[in-house]
C-alpha positions as CSV (number, residue, x, y, z in Angstrom):
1,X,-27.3,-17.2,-337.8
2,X,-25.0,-19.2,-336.0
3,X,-21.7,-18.4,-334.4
4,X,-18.6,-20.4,-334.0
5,X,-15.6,-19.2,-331.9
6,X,-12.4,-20.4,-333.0
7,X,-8.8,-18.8,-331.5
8,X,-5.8,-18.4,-334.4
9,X,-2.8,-16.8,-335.3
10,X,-2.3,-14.8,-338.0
11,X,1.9,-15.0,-339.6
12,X,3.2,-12.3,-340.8
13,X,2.2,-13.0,-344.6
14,X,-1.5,-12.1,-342.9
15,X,-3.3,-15.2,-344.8
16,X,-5.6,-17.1,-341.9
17,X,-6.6,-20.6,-342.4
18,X,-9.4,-22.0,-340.4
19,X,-10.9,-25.4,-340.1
20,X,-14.4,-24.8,-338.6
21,X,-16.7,-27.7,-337.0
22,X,-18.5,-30.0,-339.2
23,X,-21.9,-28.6,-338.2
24,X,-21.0,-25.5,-340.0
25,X,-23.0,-26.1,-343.2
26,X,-20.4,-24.7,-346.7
27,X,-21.5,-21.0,-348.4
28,X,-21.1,-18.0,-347.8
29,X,-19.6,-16.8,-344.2
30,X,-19.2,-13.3,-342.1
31,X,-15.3,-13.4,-340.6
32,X,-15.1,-11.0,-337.7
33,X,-11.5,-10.9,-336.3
34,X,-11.0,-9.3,-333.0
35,X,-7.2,-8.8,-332.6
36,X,-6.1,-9.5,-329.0
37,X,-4.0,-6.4,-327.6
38,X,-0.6,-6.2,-326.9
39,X,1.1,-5.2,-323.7
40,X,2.2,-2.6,-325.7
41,X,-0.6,-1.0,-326.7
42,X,-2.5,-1.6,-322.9
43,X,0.6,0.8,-321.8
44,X,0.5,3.1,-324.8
45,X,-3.4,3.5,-324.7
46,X,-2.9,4.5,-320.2
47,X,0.1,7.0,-321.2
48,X,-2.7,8.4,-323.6
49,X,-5.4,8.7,-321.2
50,X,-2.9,10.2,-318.2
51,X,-1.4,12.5,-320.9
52,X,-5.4,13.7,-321.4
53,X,-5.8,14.4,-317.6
54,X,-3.0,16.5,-317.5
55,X,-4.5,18.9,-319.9
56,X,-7.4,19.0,-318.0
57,X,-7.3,22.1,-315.7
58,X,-7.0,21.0,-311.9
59,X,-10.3,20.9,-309.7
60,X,-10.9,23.6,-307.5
61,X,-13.0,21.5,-305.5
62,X,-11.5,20.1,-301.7
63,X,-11.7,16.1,-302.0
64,X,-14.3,16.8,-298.5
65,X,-16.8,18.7,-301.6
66,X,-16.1,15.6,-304.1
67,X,-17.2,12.9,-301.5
68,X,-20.1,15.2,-300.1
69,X,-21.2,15.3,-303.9
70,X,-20.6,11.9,-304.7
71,X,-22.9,10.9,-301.2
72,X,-25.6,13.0,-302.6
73,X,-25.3,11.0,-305.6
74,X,-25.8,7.6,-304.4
75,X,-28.2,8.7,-302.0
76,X,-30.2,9.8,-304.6
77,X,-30.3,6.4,-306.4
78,X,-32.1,5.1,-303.1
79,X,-34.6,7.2,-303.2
């Protein structure tokens, strides 16, 4: 299988026309479109994600515990 990458826009009628390089041999074709995100949705998915840490119940842990944990951690992966 060979892959091509090509960059397009689709209009609002949502019909996308390609011209792909001569070395692509005609028959049958997979499309895979990978729509670019918006600024929009980068800010609407990090509201999502802090809304979910604020229904998460607070640590009871002091941040001196956290980085002794996290240095046992790593100290670990040396070993």
């Amino acid at each position: 299988m060979r892959a091509v990458k090509l960059e397009s826009f689709i209009p609002e009628n949502r019909q996308l026309s390609l011209t792909v390089p001569p070395e692509i041999p005609s028959g049958p074709v997979e499309v895979l479109i990978l729509a670019k995100e918006t600024a929009d949705a980068r800010q609407a998915s990090l509201l999502g994600f802090l809304d979910t840490l604020r229904s998460e119940p607070a640590s009871s842990r002091s941040a001196e515990a956290m980085e002794s944990a996290v240095a046992a951690e790593r100290d670990a992966w040396d070993e």
